[in-house]
VEXROVO-547180 format. One line per field, with one value per atom (N, C-alpha, C): residue number from 1; residue in three letters; atom name; x, y, z. Coordinates in steps of 0.001 Angstrom, whole numbers, plus 500000, padded with zeros to 6 digits. Layout:
N
i (NUM; ...)
aa (ALA; ...)
at (CA; ...)
c1 (X; ...)
c2 (Y; ...)
c3 (Z; ...)
# end
This chain:
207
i (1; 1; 1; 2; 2; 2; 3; 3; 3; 4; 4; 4; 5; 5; 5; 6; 6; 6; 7; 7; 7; 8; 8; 8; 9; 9; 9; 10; 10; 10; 11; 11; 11; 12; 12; 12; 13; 13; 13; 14; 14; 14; 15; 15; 15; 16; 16; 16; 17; 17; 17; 18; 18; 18; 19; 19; 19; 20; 20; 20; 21; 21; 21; 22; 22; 22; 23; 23; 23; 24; 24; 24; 25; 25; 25; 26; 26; 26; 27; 27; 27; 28; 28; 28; 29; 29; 29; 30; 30; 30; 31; 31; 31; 32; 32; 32; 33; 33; 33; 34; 34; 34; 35; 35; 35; 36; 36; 36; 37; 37; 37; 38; 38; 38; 39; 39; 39; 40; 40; 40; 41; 41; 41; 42; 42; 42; 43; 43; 43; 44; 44; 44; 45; 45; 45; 46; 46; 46; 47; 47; 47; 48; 48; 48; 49; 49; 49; 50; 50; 50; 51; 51; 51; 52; 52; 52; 53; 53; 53; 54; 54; 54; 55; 55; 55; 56; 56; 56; 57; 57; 57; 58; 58; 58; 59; 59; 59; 60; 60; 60; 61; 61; 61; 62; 62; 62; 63; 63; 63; 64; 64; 64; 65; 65; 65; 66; 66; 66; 67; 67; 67; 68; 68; 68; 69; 69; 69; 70; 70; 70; 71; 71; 71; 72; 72; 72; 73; 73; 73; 74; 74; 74; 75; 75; 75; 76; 76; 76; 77; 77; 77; 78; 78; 78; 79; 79; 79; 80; 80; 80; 81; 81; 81; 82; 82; 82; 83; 83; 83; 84; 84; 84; 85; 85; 85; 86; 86; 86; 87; 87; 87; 88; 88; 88; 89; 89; 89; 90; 90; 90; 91; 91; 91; 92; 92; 92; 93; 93; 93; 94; 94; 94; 95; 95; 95; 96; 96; 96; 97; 97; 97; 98; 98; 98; 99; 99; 99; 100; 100; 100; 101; 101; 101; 102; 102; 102; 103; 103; 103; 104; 104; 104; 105; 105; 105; 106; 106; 106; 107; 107; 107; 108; 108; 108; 109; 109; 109; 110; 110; 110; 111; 111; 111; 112; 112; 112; 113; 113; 113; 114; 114; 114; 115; 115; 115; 116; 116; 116; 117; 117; 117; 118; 118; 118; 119; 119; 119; 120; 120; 120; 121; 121; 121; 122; 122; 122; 123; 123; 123; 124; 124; 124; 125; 125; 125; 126; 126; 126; 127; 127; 127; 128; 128; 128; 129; 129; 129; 130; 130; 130; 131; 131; 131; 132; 132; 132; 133; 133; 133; 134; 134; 134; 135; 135; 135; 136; 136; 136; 137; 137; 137; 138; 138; 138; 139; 139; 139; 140; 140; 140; 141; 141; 141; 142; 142; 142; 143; 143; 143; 144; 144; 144; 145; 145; 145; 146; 146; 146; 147; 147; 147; 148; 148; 148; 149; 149; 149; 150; 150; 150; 151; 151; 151; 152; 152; 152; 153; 153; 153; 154; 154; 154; 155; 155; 155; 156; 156; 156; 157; 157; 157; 158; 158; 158; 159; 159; 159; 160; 160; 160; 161; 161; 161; 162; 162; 162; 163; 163; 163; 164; 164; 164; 165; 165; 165; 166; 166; 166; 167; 167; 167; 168; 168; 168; 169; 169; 169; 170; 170; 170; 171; 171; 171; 172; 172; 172; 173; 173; 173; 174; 174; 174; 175; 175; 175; 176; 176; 176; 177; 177; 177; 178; 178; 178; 179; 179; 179; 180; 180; 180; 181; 181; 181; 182; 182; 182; 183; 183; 183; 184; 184; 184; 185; 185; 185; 186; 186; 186; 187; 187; 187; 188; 188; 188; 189; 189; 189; 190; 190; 190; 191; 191; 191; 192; 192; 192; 193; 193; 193; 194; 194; 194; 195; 195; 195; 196; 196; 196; 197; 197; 197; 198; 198; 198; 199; 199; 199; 200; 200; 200; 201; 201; 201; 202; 202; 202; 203; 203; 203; 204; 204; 204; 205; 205; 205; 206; 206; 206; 207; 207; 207)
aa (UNK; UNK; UNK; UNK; UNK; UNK; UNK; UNK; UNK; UNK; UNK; UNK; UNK; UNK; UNK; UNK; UNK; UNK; UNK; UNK; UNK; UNK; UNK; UNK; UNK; UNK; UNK; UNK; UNK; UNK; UNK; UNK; UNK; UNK; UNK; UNK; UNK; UNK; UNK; UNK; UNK; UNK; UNK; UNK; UNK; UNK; UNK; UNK; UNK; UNK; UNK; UNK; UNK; UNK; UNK; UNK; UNK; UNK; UNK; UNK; UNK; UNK; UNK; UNK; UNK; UNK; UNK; UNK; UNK; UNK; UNK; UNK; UNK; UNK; UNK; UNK; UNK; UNK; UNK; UNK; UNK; UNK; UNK; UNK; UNK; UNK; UNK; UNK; UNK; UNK; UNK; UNK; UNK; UNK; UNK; UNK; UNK; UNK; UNK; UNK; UNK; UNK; UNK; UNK; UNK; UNK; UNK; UNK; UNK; UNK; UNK; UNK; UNK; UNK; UNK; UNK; UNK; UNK; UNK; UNK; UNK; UNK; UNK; UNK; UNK; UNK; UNK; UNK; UNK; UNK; UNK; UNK; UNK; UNK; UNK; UNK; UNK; UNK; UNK; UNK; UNK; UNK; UNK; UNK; UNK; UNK; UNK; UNK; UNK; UNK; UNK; UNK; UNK; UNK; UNK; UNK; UNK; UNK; UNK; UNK; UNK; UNK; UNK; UNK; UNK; UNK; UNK; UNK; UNK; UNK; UNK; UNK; UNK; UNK; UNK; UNK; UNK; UNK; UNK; UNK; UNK; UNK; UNK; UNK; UNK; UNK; UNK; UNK; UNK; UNK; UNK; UNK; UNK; UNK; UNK; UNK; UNK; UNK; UNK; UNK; UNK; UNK; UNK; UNK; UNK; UNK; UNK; UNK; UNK; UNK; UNK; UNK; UNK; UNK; UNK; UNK; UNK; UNK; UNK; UNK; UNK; UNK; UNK; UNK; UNK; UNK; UNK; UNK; UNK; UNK; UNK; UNK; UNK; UNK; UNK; UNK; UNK; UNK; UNK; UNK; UNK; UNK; UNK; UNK; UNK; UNK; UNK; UNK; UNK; UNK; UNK; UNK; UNK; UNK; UNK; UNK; UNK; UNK; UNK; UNK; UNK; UNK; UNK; UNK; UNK; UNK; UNK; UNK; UNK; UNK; UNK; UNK; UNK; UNK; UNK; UNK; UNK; UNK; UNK; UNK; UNK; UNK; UNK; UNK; UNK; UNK; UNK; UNK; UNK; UNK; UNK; UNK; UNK; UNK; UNK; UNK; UNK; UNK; UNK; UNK; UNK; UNK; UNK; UNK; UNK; UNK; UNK; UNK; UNK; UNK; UNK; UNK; UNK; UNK; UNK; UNK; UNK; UNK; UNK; UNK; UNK; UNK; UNK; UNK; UNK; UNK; UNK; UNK; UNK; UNK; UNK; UNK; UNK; UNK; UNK; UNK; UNK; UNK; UNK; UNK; UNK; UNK; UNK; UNK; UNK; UNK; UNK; UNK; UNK; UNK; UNK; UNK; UNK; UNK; UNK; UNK; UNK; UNK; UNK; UNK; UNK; UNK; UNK; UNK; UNK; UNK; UNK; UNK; UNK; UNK; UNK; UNK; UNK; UNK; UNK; UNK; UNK; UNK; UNK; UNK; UNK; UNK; UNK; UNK; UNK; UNK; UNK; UNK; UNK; UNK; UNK; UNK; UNK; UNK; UNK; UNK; UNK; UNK; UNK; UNK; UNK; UNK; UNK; UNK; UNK; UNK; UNK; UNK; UNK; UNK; UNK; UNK; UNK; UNK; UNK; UNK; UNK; UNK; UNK; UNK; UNK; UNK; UNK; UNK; UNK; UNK; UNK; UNK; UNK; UNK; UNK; UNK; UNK; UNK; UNK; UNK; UNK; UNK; UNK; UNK; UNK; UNK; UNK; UNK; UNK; UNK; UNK; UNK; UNK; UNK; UNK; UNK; UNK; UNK; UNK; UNK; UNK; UNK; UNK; UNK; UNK; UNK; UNK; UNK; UNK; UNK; UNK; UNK; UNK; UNK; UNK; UNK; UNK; UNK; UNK; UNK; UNK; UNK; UNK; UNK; UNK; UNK; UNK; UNK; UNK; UNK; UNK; UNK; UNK; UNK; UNK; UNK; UNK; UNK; UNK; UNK; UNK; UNK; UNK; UNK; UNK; UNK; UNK; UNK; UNK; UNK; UNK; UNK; UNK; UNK; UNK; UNK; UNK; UNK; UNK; UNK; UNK; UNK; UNK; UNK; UNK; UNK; UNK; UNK; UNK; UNK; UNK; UNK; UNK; UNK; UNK; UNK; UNK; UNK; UNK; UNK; UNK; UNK; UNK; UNK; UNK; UNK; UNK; UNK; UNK; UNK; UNK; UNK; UNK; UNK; UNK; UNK; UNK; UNK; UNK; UNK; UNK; UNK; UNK; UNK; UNK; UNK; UNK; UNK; UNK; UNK; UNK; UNK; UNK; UNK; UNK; UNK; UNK; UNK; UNK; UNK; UNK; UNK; UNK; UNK; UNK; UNK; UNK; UNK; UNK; UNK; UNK; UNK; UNK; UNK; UNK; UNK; UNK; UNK; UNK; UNK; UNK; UNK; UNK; UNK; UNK; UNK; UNK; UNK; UNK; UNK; UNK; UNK; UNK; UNK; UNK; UNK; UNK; UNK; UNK; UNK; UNK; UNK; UNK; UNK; UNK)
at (N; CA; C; N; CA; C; N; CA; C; N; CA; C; N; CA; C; N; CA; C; N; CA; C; N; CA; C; N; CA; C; N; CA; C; N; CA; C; N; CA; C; N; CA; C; N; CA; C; N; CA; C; N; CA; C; N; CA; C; N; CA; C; N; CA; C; N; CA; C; N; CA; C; N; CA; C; N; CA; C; N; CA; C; N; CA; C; N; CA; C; N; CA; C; N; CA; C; N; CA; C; N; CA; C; N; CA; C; N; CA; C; N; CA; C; N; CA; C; N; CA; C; N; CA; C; N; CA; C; N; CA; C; N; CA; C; N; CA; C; N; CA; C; N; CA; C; N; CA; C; N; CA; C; N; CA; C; N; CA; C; N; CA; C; N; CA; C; N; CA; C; N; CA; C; N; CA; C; N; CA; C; N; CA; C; N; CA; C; N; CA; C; N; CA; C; N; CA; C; N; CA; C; N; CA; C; N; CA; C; N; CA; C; N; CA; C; N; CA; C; N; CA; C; N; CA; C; N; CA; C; N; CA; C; N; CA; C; N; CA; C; N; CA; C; N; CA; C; N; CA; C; N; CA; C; N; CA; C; N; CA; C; N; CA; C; N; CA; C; N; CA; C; N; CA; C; N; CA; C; N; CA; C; N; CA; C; N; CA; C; N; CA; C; N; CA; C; N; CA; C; N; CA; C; N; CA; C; N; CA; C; N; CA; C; N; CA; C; N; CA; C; N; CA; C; N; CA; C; N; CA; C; N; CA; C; N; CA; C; N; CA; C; N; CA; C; N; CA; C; N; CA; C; N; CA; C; N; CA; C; N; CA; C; N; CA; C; N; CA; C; N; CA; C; N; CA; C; N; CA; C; N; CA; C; N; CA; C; N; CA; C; N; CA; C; N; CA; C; N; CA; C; N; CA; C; N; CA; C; N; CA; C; N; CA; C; N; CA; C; N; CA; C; N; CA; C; N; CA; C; N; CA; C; N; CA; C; N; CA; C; N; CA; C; N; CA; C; N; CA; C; N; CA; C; N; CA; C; N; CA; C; N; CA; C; N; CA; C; N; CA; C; N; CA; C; N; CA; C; N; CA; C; N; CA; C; N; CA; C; N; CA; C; N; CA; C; N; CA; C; N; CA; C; N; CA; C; N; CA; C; N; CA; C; N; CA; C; N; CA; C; N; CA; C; N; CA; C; N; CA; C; N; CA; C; N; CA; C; N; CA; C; N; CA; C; N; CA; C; N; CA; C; N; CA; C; N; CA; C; N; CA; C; N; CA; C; N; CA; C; N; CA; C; N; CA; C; N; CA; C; N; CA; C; N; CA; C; N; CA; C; N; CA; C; N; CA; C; N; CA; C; N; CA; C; N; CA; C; N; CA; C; N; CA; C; N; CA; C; N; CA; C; N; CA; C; N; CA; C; N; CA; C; N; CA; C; N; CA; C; N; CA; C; N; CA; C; N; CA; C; N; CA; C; N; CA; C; N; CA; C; N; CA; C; N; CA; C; N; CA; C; N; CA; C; N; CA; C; N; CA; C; N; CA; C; N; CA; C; N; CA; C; N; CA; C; N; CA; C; N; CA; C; N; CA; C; N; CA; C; N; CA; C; N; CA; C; N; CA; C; N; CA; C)
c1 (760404; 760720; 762071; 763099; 764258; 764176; 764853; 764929; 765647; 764884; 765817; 766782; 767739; 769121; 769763; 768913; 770070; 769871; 768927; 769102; 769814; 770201; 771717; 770895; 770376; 769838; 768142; 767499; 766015; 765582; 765217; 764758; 762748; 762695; 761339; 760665; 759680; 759353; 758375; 758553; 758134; 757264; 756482; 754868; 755133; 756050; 756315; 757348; 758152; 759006; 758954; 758308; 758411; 757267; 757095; 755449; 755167; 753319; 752775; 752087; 752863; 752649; 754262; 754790; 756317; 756466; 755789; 756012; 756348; 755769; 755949; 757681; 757484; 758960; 760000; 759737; 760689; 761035; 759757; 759865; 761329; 761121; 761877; 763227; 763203; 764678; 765238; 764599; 765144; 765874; 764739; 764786; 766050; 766092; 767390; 768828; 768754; 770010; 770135; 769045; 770061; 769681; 768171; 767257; 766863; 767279; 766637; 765252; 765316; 763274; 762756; 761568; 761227; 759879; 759720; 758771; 757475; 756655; 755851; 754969; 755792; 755751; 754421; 753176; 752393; 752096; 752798; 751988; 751032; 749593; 748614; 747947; 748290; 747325; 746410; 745345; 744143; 744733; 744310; 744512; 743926; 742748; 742057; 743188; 743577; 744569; 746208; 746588; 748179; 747192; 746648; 745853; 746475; 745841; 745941; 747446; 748443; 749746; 750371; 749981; 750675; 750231; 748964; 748841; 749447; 749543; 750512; 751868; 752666; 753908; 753988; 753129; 753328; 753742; 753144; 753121; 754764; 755459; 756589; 757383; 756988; 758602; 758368; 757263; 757100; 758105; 758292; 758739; 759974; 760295; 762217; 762743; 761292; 760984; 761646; 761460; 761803; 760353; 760798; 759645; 759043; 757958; 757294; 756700; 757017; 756408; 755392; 754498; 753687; 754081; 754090; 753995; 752636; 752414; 751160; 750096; 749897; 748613; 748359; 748346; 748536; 747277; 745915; 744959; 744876; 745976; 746337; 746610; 747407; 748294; 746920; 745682; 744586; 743601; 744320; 743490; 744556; 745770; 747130; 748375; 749057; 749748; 751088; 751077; 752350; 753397; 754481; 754949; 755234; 755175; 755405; 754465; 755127; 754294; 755193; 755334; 756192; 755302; 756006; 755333; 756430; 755923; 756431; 756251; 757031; 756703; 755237; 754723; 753540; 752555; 752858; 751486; 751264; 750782; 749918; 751082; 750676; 751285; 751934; 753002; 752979; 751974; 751277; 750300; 748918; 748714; 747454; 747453; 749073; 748993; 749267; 749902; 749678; 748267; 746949; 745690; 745193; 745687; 745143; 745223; 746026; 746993; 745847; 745910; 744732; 745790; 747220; 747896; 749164; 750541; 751655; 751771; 753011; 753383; 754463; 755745; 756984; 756490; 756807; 756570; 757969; 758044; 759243; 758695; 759436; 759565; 760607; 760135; 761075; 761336; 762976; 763173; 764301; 764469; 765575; 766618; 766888; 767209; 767538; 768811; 768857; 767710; 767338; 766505; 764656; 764806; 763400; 763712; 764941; 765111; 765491; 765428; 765382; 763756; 763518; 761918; 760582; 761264; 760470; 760994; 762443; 762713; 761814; 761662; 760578; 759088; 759182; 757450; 757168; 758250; 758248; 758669; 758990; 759384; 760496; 759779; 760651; 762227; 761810; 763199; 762694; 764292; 763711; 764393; 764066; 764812; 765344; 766973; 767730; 767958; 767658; 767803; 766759; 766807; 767414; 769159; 770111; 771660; 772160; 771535; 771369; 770572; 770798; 769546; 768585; 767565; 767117; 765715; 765362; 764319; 762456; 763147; 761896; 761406; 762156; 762402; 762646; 761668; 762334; 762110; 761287; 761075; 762087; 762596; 763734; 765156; 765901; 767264; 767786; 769135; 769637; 770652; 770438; 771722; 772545; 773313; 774316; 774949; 776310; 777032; 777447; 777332; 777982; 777636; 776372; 775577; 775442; 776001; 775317; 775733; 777277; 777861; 776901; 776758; 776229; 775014; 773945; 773245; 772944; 773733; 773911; 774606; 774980; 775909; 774474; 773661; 772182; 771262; 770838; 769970; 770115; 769488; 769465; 768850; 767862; 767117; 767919; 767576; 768114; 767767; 768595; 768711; 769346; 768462; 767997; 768637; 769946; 770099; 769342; 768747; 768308; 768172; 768418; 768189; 769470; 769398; 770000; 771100; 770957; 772251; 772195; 773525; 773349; 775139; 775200; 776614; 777818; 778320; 779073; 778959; 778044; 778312; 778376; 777703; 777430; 778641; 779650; 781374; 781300; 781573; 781424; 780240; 779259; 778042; 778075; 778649; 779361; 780507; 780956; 782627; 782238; 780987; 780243; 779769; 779793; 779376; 777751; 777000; 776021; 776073; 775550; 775357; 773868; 772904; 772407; 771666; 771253; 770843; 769465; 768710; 767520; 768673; 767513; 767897; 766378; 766187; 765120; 765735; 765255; 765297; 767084; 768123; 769403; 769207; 768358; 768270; 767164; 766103; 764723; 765190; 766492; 766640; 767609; 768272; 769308; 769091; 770422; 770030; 769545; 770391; 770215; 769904; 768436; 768360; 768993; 769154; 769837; 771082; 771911; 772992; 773912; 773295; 772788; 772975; 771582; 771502; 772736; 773085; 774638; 775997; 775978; 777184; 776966; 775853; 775320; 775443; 775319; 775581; 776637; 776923; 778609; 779505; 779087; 779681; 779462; 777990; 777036; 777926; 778616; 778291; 779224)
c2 (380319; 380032; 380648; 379759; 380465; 381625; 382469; 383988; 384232; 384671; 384882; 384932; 386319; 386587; 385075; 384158; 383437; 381723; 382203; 381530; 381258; 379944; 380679; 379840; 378370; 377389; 377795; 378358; 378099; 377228; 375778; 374958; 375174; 374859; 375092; 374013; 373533; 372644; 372782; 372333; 372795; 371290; 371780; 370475; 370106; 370921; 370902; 369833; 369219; 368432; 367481; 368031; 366517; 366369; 364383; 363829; 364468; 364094; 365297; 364251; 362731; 361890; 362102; 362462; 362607; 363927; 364631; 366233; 366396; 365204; 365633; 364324; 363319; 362906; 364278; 364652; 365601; 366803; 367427; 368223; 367646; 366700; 365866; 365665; 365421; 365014; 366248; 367672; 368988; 369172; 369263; 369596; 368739; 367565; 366074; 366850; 367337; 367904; 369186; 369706; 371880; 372718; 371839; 373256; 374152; 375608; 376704; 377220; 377176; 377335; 376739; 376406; 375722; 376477; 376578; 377142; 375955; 376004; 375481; 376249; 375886; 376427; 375527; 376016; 374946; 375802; 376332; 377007; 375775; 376425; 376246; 374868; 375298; 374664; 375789; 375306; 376189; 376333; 377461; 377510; 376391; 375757; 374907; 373629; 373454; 372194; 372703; 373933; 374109; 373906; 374893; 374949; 373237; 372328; 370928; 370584; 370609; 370314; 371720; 372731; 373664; 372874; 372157; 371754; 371160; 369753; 368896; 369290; 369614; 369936; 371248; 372171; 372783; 371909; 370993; 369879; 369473; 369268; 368832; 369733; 371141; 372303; 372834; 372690; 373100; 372370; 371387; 370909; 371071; 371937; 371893; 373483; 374324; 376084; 375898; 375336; 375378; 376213; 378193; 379099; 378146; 377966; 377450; 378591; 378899; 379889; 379623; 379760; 379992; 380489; 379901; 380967; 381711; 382556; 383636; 384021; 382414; 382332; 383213; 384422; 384873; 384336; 383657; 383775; 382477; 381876; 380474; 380656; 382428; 382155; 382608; 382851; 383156; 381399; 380311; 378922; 377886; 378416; 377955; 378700; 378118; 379136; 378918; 379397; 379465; 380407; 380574; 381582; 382997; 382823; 383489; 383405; 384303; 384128; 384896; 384252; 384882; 385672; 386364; 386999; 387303; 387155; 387657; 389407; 389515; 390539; 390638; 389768; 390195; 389788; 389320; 388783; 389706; 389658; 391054; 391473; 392516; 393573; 393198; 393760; 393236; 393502; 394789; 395356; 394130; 394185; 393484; 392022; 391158; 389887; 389966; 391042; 391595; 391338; 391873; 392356; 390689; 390062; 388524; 387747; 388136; 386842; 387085; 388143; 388401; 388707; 389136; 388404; 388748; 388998; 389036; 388156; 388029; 387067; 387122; 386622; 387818; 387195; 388329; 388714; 388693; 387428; 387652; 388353; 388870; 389242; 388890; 388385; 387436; 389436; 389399; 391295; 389872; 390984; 390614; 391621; 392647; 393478; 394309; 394898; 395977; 397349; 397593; 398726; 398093; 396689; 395541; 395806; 395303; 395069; 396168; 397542; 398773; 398879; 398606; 398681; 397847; 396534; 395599; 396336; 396898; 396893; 397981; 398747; 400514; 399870; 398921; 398494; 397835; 397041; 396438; 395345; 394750; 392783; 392826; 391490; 391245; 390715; 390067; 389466; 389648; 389488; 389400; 387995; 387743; 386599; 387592; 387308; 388180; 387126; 387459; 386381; 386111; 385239; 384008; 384640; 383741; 384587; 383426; 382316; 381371; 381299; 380723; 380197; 379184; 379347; 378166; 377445; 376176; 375996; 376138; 376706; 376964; 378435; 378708; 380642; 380928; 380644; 380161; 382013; 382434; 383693; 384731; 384734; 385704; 385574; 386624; 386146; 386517; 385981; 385106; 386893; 387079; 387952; 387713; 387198; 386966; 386949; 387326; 387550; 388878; 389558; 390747; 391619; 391600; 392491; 392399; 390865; 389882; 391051; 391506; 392488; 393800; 394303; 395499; 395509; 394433; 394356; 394207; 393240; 393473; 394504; 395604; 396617; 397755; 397628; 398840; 398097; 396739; 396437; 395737; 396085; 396154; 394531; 394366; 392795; 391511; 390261; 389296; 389324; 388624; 388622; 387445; 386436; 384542; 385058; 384600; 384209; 383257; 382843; 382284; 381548; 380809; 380835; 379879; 378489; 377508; 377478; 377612; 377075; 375698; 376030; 373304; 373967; 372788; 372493; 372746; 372850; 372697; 374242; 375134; 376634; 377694; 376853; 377471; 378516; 378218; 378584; 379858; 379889; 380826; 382038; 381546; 382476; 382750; 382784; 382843; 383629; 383370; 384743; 385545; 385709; 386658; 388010; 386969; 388173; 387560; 386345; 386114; 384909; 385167; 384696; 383609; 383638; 383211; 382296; 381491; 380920; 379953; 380094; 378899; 378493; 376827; 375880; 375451; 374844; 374018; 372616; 372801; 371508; 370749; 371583; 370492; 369826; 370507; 369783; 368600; 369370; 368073; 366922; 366981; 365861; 364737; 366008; 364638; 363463; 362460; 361204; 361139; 362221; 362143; 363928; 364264; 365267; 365788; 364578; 364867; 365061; 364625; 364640; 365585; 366629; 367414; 368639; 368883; 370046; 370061; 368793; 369512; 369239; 369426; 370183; 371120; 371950; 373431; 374100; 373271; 374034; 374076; 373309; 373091; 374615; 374361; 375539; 376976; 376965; 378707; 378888; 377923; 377987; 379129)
c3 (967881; 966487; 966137; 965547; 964863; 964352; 964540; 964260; 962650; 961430; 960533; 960388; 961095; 960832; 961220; 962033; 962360; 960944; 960373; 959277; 958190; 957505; 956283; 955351; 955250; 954400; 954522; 952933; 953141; 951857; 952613; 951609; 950783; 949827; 948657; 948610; 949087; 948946; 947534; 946403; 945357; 945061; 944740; 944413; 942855; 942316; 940640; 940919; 941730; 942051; 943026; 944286; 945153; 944608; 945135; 944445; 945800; 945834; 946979; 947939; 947948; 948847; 949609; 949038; 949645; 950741; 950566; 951045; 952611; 953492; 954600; 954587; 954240; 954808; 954150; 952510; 952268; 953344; 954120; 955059; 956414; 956439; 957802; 956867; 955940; 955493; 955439; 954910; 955186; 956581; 957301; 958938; 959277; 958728; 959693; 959096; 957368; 956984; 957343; 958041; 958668; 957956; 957322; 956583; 957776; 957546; 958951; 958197; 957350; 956695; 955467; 955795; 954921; 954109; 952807; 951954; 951177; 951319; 950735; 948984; 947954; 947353; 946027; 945836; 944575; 943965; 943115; 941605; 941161; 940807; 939754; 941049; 942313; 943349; 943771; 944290; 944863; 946535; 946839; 948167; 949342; 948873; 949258; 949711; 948771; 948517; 949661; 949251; 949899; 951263; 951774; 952690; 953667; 952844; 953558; 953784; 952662; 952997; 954244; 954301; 955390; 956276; 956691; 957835; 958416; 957576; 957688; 957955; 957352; 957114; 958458; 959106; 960236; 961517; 961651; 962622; 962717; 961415; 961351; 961574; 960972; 961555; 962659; 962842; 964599; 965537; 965195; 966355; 966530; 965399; 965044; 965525; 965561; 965320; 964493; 963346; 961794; 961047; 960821; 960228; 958917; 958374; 957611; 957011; 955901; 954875; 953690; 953636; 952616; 950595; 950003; 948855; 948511; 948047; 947233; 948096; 948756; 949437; 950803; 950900; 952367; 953372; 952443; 953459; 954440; 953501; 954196; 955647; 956002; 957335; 958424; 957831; 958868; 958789; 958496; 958731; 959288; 959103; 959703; 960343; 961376; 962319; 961535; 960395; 959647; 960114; 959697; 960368; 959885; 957948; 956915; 955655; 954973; 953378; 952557; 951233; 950330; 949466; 948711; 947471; 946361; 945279; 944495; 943606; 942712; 942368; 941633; 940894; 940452; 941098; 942440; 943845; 944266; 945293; 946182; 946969; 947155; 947364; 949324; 949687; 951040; 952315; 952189; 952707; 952295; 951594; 950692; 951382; 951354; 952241; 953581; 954561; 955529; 956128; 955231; 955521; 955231; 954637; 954004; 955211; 955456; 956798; 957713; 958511; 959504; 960789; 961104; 961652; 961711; 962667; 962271; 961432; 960113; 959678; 958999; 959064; 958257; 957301; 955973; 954718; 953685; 953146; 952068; 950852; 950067; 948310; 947770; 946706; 945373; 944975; 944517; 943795; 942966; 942079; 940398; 939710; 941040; 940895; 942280; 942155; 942768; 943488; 942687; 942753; 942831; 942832; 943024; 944998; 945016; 946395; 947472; 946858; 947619; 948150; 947066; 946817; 948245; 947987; 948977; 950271; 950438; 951861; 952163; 951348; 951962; 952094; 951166; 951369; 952518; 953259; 954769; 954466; 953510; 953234; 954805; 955372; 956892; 955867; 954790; 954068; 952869; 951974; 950287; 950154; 948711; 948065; 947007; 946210; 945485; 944180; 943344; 942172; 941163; 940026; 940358; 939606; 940726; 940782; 939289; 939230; 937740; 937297; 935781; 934883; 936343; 936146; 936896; 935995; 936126; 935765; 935754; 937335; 938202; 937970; 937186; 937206; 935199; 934404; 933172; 932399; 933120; 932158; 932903; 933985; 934939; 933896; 933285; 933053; 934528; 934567; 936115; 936039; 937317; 937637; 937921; 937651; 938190; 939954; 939743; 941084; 941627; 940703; 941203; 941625; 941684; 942301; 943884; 944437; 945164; 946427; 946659; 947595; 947736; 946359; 946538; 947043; 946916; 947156; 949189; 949533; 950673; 951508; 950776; 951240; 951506; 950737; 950889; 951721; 951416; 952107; 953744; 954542; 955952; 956022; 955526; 955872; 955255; 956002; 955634; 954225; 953714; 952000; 951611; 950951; 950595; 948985; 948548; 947500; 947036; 945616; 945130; 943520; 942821; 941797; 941030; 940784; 940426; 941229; 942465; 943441; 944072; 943700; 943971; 944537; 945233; 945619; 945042; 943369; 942735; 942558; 942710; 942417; 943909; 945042; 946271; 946468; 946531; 947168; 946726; 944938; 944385; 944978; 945666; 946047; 947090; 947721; 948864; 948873; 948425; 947733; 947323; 946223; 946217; 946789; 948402; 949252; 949838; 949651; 950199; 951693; 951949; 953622; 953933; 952919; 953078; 951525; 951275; 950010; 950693; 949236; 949066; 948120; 947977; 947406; 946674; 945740; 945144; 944528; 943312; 942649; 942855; 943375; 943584; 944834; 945508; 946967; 947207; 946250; 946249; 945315; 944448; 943250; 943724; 944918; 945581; 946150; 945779; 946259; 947947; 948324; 949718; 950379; 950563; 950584; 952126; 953126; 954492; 954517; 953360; 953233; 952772; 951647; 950424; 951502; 952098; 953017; 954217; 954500; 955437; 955159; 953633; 952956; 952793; 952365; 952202; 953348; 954700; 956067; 956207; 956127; 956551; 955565; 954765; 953714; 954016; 954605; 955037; 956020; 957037; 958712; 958656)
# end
């Protein structure tokens, strides 16, 4: 399986946005444009339900060793050979989905802050997500941090570190000058006309 550090693009597959008959071509149109991970993300789904799309959608990044991450659900990664699980700050704890999984499994954390993301690295997060670095829609109660933190932030923390948070093409550069190396993407990448197309200008830009 692709090794984090060597990741720069992690695409969201967000159920609030793709329809959820679409999810696995969306998976392949990621993978065809130079997504290096892919997240399966369903707020206000039952585990029962993500449960069925990880399955699916494992089948497809497997074959790319494209890591397939989980959101919330850690117990998902003990009924599927996922490769990850995210958390956020008010989800369980990294220990707590550690013990869920049953299982190695790298462990992201969503931090919003400096001193969020000192935090996950002592608690063990294999990676954080840093943001949201914009307003985003997906993120409506977070105010956006901005950029400037984006250096300092990578100047303390040792683990890969996933900018995040209303980055689309027209602001990437800037986030990147910043000082970040690596970015998710959501809703500019799932809305594009061409999500194969979309994801390798974003590579092209990380590389």
């Amino acid at each position: 399986m692709r090794p984090l550090s060597d990741c720069r693009l992690y695409g969201i597959i967000d159920l609030g946005y793709a329809e959820e008959s679409d999810v696995a071509h969306v998976a392949e149109q990621m993978i065809e444009g130079g997504v290096d991970v892919v997240q399966l993300r369903g707020k206000g789904k039952s585990s029962n339900e993500l449960t069925g799309y990880a399955t699916r959608l494992h089948e497809i990044t497997t074959r790319s060793s494209t890591p397939l991450i989980v959101n919330d659900h850690a117990e998902i990664a003990n009924q599927v050979p996922v490769e990850g699980v995210h958390v956020g700050q008010d989800d369980d704890s990294i220990e707590v989905a550690r013990r869920k999984a049953e299982r190695a499994v790298l462990i992201g954390k969503s931090t919003h802050s400096l001193r969020q993301a000192v935090a996950a690295q002592q608690e063990g997060a294999d990676y954080i997500g840093f943001g949201p670095i914009f307003a985003t829609p997906t993120k409506p109660d977070y105010p956006p941090v901005g950029l400037n933190d984006i250096r300092r932030v990578h100047a303390e923390i040792s683990l890969p570190i996933f900018c995040i948070g209303g980055i689309n093409i027209d602001n990437l550069q800037s986030v990147i000058d910043a000082g970040a190396r690596r970015v998710v993407m959501v809703s500019a990448l799932l809305k594009a006309h061409s999500i194969v197309d979309y994801a390798r200008c974003a590579t092209d830009m990380l590389a």
